[in-house]
C-alpha positions, 0 to 999 in steps of 0.5 A, a space after each residue: 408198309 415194307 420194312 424198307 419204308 419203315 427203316 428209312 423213316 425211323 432213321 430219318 426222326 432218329 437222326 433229329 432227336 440225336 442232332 437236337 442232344 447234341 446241341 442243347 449243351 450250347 444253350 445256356 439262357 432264354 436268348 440262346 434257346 430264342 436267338 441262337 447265337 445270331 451268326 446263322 448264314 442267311 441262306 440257311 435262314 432263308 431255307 428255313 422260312 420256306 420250310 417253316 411257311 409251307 409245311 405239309 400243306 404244300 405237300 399235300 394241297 398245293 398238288 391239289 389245286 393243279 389236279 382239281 384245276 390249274 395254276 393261279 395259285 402262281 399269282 399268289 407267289 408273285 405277291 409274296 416277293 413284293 411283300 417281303 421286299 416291303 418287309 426287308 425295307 419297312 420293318 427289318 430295320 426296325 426290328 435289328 435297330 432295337 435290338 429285340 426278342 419278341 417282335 412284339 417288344 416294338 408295339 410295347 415301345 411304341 404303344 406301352 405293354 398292353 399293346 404289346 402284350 395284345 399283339 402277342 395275343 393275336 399271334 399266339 391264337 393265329 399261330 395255334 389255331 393255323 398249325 392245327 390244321 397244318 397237322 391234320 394235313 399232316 395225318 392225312 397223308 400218313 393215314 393214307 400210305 402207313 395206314 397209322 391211325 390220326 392219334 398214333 401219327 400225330 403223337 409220333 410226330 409231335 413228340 419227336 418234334 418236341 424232343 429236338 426242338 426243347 433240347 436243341 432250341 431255335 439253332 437246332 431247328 433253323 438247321 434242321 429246318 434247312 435239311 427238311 426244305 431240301 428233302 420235302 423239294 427233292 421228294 417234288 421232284 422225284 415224284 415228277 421224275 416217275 410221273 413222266 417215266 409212267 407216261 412215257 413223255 418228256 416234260 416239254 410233251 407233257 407240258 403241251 398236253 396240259 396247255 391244249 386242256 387248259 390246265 396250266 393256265 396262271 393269270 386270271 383276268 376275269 373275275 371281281 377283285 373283291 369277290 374272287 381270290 384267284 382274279 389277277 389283281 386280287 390274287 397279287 394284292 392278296 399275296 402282297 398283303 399276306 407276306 408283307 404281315 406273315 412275314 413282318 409281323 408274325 414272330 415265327 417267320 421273322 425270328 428265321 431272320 433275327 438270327 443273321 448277323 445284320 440287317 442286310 443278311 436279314 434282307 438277303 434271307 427274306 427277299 430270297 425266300 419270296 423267289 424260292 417259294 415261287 420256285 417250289 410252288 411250280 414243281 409241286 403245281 407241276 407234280 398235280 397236273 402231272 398225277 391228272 393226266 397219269 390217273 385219267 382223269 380219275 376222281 380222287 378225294 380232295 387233298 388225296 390226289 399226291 398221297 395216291 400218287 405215293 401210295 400206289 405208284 412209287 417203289 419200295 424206298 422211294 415210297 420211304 423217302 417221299 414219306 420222309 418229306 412229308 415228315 420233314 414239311 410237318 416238323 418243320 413248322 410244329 418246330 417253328 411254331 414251338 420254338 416261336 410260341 414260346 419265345 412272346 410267351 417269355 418275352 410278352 408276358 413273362 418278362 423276358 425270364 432268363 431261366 432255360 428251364 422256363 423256356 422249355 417248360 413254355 415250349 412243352 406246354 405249346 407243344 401239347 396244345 399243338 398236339 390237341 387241336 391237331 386230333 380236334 380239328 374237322 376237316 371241311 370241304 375248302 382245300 387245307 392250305 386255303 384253310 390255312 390262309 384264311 385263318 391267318 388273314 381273319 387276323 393279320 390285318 388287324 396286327 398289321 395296322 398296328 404296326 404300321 400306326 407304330 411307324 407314325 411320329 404322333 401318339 395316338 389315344 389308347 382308347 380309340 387305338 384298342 376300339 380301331 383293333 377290334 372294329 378291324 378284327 370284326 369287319 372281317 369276318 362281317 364281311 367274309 358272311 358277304 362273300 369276300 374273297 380271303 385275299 381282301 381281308 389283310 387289306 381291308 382289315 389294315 386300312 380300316 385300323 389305319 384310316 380309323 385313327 387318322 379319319 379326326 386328324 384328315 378331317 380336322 385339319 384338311 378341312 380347314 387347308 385354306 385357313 392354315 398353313 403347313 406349319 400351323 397344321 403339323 403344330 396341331 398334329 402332335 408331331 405328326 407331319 403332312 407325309 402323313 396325313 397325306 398318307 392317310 388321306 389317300 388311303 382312304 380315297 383309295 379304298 373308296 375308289 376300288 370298292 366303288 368300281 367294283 360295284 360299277 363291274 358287278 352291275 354290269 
C-alpha cells in the first residue's frame, strides 16, 4: 500500500483516539458514559443508527448480491420503514415514559427480574455472536487491499475502537458514528463515480445496460412466501418484522434514540433511519452492478467483488479513503456494540452501578470478547450480511414476543411465560432443517410466544361466547380485555391461513 494510503488512514484513527480523550472528562457517572447527556439532535441520532445497523457488511456484501445478482435485496428496505414507524408508535413511548437505562428494565417492570435479566441475555449473545461475523467482514476487506494479516487488522481496529469508545463514552461514539456514516457513503459514491468514468457512460446508459441484462430487477413476485427470502411479500414482512424487533428490542439500536431530548425526537431519528438506509442500499446495489459490467462478467469471489474494485481500479489516495470507510463501517458498530453490551451488563445484571470505572472495565471486557470471536469465526458459503441477518432472526422473535406480552394488561404465569420463550427459540431453528426462509423466522417465532400464552384464555373463554357476555369474560381474564383476546385470536387464524395457503401453492 503507498505511504499516501497509509498517512490517510493513520490520520483518520488518530483523529478518533484524540476526539474520544478529549471527551472523557465530560463523563462523570455510569448514566453519562450510557446516556450522554440526552440533548443529541436527532438527525446526528439517526446518522448513527444507519451507521451502527450496516457496518462493514453493507461495504462489502451488499455490493455483492448486485454483482452475483440483482436487486431484491430492496424489498427488504421497504419493510424496514414499516417497522421502525411500528417501533416509533409501540415502543418508543414506553421506553421515554419510564425513564430507563437498559430497555430491558421494561421487561423486569412488567415480568419481575429474571425476565429482564433473560431478555438481557438474549441480546447480550445476539449481539456478540452478530458482530463477530460483522468483524470477520471487516478483515476481508483489509486483507485484501493492505495485505495485513486478519489477526493485525482486527487487533488494529478493536483497539483504537476501544480506546475512544472507554474514554469518551456513548456521546463520543453517536458522534463519531455521524462522521463515519457520512464517509463510508461518500466512499459508495466515489467508488460509482470512477465506475462510470472506467466505462465511458453516463449512468442513465449504463442504467439501461443493466436492465436490458436483468440485473436490477427489484420486486420478486414469484417464489413461496415461506421457502423463499427474497419473494415480494416475504422480503416485506421479513423486513417489517426484523426492524421492528432490531431496532425495538435491541438495546444497541434503541440507545442511538434514548439520547434525544424527547420522544418526538426520538420518532423523527428512527423513522428517518428506515429512508435513509433505503437510500444507501441503492448506491452501494448500484456501485455492484456497475463492478459487473467493468469487470466483464469476470468470476471473482464472493464478498470480494468491491474490495477488487478498491484494490485495482482506484488511484493512490482515493484507495486511501475508501479504506477509511471501510474502517469507519467497522468501528462504527464495534463501538456501538461496546458501548450497548456494557450498558444491560450494568443495568441488567449489576444493578445500575454508578461507578464509571466499572463501566469501563464491563466495556474492555466486551471488547476483547468481540475481538475473539472475530480471529474464530469460519467464514461459509452464505453472503456475510445474510449471515448476519439470520444470526439475529434465530432470536429476536423470541425477544419480541416478550415485549409485545409486556404490552398486555393481564399477568401472565411465570412458568408458562419462560416455556413459550424457549419453545419459540427452538422452533426456529426446527424449522430453519426445513428449508424456512430467514425472513419467516421473526415472524413465526413471535407469534408462536404470543399465541402460546393466550391459546387457554381463547379457548376458554371464546369457547363459551354464547353463555357469557363481555363483562363476565373480561372478569375472567384478570384484566385482560376483549382487544385482546381478539388480538390473539386472530393472530392465530392468521398464522394458520398463510401456512395453509402456502402448502396449496406448493402442491401446485
Amino acid at each position: 500500500m503507498h505511504w499516501i494510503d497509509q498517512s490517510i488512514i493513520i490520520l483518520f484513527l488518530s483523529s478518533f483516539i484524540i476526539f474520544g480523550f478529549l471527551q472523557a472528562k465530560n463523563n462523570k457517572s455510569s448514566d453519562d458514559y450510557f446516556l450522554s447527556d440526552k440533548k443529541l439532535p436527532w438527525y446526528v441520532a439517526m446518522f448513527s443508527i444507519v451507521a451502527t445497523e450496516t457496518s462493514v457488511l453493507t461495504f462489502i456484501s451488499v455490493p455483492g448480491l448486485a454483482y452475483r445478482g440483482d436487486w431484491f435485496f430492496i424489498q427488504l428496505a421497504i419493510g424496514y420503514i414499516v417497522g421502525r414507524i411500528l417501533v416509533s408508535i409501540i415502543l418508543l413511548p414506553v421506553y421515554f415514559k419510564t425513564g430507563i437505562v437498559s430497555i430491558y428494565e421494561v421487561i423486569g417492570l412488567k415480568f419481575g427480574n429474571n425476565f429482564q435479566k433473560t431478555a438481557s441475555l438474549i441480546f447480550l449473545v445476539t449481539r456478540v455472536l452478530a458482530d463477530g461475523v460483522r468483524f470477520l467482514a471487516t478483515a476481508v476487506i483489509i486483507q485484501v487491499i493492505t495485505g495485513w494479516s486478519l489477526f493485525f487488522a482486527v487487533l488494529v481496529i478493536g483497539m483504537v475502537t476501544m480506546i475512544y469508545t472507554l474514554s469518551g463514552g456513548l456521546k463520543t461514539v453517536i458522534w463519531i458514528d455521524s462522521v463515519q456514516f457520512i464517509l463510508y457513503l461518500l466512499g459508495g459514491l466515489i467508488s460509482i463515480f470512477f465506475a462510470i468514468n472506467y466505462l465511458d457512460a453516463s449512468i442513465g446508459s449504463a442504467l439501461a445496460s443493466l436492465q436490458s441484462i436483468d440485473k436490477i430487477s427489484v420486486f420478486n413476485y414469484s417464489g413461496s412466501f415461506f421457502k423463499d427470502p427474497y419473494y415480494f411479500l416475504s422480503a416485506i414482512v421479513g423486513g417489517i418484522f426484523l426492524s421492528f424487533s432490531s431496532h425495538g428490542i435491541d438495546h444497541m439500536m434503541v440507545q442511538r434514540v434514548l439520547t434525544t431530548k424527547n420522544l418526538r425526537s426520538a420518532q423523527k431519528a428512527m423513522i428517518g433511519s428506515g429512508f435513509v438506509v433505503l437510500v444507501q442500499f441503492v448506491i452501494f446495489l448500484f456501485a455492484g452492478s456497475l463492478i459487473f459490467l467493468l469487470t466483464n462478467e469476470v468470476e471473482i469471489v464472493k464478498d470480494r467483488e468491491f474490495t477488487h474494485f478498491i484494490a485495482n481500479y482506484l488511484p493512490i489516495g482515493v484507495k486511501g479513503l475508501l479504506l477509511a470507510g471501510v474502517l469507519s463501517a467497522a468501528m462504527s458498530t464495534l463501538s456501538s456494540s461496546i458501548n450497548s453490551l456494557a450498558s444491560s451488563t450494568v443495568s441488567d445484571w449489576l444493578h445500575k452501578a454508578k461507578d464509571i470505572n466499572i463501566s469501563r472495565l464491563v466495556s474492555l471486557a466486551w471488547g476483547a470478547v468481540l475481538i475473539f470471536i472475530a480471529l474464530f469465526f469460519n467464514e461459509t458459503n452464505t453472503a456475510i450480511i445474510i449471515v448476519g441477518l439470520e444470526i439475529a432472526s434465530f432470536t429476536y422473535g423470541a425477544l419480541l414476543g416478550l415485549f409485545l406480552l409486556s404490552r398486555f394488561q393481564r399477568n401472565f404465569n411465570p412458568t408458562s411465560l419462560a416455556l413459550g420463550l424457549l419453545s419459540s427459540l427452538i422452533i426456529v431453528f426446527v424449522l430453519k432443517s426445513y428449508g424456512l426462509a430467514w425472513t419467516a423466522y421473526i415472524g413465526i417465532a413471535a407469534c408462536l410466544h404470543a399465541v402460546s400464552k393466550g391459546a387457554k384464555i381463547i379457548e376458554k373463554h371464546f369457547s363459551n361466547s354464547k353463555n357469557l357476555n363481555v363483562s363476565t369474560q373480561q372478569a375472567h381474564t384478570c384484566s385482560m380485555d376483549l382487544q385482546d383476546l381478539t388480538l390473539l385470536r386472530n393472530l392465530s387464524d392468521s398464522i394458520t391461513l398463510v401456512s395453509q395457503t402456502d402448502e396449496r401453492n406448493n402442491l401446485k
